[in-house]
C-alpha positions in Angstrom: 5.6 -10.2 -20.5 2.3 -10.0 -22.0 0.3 -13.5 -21.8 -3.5 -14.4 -21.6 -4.8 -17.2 -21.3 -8.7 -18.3 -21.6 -10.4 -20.5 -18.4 -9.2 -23.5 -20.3 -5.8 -22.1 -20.4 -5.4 -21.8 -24.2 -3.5 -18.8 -25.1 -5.4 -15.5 -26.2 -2.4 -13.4 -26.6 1.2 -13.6 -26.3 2.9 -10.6 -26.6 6.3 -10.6 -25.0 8.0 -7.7 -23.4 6.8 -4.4 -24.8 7.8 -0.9 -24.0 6.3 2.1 -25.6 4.2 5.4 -26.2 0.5 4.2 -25.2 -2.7 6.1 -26.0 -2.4 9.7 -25.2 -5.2 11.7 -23.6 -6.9 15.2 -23.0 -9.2 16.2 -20.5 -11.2 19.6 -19.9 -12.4 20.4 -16.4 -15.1 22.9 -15.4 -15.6 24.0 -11.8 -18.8 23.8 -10.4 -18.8 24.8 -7.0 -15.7 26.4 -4.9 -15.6 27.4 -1.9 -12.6 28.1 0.9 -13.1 24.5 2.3 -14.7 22.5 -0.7 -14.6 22.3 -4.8 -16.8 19.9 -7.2 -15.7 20.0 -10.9 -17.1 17.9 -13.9 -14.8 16.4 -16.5 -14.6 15.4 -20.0 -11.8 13.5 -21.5 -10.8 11.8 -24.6 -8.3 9.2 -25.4 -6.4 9.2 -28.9 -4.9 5.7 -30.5 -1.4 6.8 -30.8 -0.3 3.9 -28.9 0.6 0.0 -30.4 -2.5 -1.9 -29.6 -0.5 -5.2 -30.9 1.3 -4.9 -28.4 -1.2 -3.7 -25.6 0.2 -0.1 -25.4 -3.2 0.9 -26.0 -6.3 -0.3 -26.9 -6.9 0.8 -31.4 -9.3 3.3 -30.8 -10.9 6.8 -29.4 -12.4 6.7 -25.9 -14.6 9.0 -24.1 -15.1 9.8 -20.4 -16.6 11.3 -17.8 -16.7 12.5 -14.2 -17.3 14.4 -11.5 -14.4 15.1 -8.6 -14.7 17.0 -5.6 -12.5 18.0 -2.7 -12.9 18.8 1.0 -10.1 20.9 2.6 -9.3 19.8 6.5 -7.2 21.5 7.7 -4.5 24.3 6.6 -2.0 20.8 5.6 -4.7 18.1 4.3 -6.9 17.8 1.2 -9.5 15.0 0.7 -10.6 14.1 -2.3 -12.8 11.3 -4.2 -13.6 11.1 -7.8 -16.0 9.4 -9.6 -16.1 8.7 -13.9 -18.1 6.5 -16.6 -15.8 5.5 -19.6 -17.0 4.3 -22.7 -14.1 2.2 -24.5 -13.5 1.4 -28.3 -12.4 -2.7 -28.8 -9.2 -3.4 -28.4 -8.5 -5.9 -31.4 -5.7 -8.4 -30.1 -7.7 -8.6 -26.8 -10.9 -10.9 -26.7 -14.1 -10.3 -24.3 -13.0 -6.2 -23.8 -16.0 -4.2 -22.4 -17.3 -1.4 -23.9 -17.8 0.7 -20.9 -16.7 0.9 -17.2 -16.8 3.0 -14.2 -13.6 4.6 -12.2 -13.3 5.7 -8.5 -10.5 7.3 -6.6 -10.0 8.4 -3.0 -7.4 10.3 -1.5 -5.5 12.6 0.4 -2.7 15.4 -0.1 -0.7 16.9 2.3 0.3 20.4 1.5 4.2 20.9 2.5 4.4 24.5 1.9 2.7 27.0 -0.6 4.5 25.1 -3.6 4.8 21.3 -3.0 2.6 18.5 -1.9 2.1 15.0 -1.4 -0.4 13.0 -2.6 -1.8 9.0 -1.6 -4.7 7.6 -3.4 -6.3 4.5 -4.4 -8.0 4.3 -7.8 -10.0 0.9 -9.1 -12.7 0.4 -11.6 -14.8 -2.2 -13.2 -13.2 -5.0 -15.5 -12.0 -3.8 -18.4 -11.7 -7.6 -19.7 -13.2 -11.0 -18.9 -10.8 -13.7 -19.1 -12.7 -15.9 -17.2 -9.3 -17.1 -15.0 -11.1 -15.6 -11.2 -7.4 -14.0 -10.2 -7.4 -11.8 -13.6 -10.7 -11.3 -13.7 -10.5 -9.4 -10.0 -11.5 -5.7 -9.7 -8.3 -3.6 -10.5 -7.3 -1.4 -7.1 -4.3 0.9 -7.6 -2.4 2.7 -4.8 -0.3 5.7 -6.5 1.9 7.8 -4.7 3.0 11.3 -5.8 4.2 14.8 -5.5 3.4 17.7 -7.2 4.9 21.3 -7.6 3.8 24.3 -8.5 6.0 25.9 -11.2 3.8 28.9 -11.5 0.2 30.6 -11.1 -0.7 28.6 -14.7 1.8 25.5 -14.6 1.3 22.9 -12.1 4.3 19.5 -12.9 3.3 16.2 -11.3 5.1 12.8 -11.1 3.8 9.9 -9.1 4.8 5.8 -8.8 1.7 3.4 -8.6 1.7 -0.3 -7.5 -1.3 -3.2 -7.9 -1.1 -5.4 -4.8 2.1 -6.7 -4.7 3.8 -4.3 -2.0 1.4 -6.2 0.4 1.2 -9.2 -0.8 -2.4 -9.0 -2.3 -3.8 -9.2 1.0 -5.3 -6.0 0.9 -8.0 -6.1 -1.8 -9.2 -2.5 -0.8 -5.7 -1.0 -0.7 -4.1 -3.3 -3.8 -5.2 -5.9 -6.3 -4.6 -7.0 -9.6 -3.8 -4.2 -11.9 -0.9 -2.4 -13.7 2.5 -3.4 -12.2 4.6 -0.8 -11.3 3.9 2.6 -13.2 6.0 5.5 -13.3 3.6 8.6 -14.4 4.5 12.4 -15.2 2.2 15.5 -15.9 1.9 19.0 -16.7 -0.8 20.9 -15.7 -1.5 24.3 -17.5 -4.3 26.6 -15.9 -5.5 29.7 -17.1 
């Protein structure tokens, strides 16, 4: 159930239950620098309005970002890897007080099972996105995301992973979990030339 409230408590939007496509998006990545131990690539990305921003499945208009990501290998098993973007954000109509920009971290580790599967922990936040004024909503969001990914082939790389705000400990974790999506379900295809 969708339902925001200003700091006086009057309702900004009440959306009910909604399920649906949300915004889809594309990235590009270049490599920079690669090496046997270490990588740092640059990003660009854009985010298409194909989902309902009525109903919060995505925010009505085109978005652009950008970033740059870079891993350290320790180990034959372990990958570590941070990531750090700049998004610039159309207004989401049904949604008062949206910002226009924002910035996006993520730090992480994958453990490499075997030449075709791994594992993969991170946390991802970023600035507010909205200001409601209420000081729980108004937190910065922290994700933790837990996944696996397999490699299909030399060019096709499928991913799924499960990602939680801070309920699974009780928000009293702030680094590790805060306010944020519930419980997401996420799968990708990764195609590589």
């Amino acid at each position: 159930i969708l339902f925001l409230t200003d700091s006086l408590g009057n309702p900004i939007v009440n959306q009910g239950n909604a399920f649906g496509l949300g915004d889809v998006s594309a990235t590009v990545k270049r490599q920079f620098v690669k090496t046997k131990q270490s990588s740092v690539a640059g990003r660009v990305g854009v985010s298409l309005p194909t989902g309902n921003s009525n109903l919060i499945l995505g925010n009505g208009g085109v978005n652009l970002g950008f970033d740059v990501d870079g891993s350290y290998r320790l180990g034959r098993y372990v990958n570590l890897f941070t990531n750090i973007g700049y998004v610039i954000t159309s207004h989401s109509s049904p949604v008062p007080h949206t910002r226009t920009h924002m910035t996006q971290y993520v730090v992480g580790a994958e453990w490499i099972a075997n030449s075709r599967d791994s594992y993969i922990a991170q946390i991802d936040g970023n600035s507010i996105a909205v200001w409601t004024g209420n000081q729980i909503a108004d937190r910065a969001p922290v994700t933790a995301t837990f996944g696996y990914k397999r490699r299909v082939s030399d060019r096709m790389v499928i991913s799924g992973a499960i990602s939680e705000n801070g309920d699974y400990h009780a928000y009293t974790i702030p680094t590790l979990g805060n306010i944020g999506p519930d419980f997401t379900v996420s799968l990708g295809v990764e195609w590589r030339r």
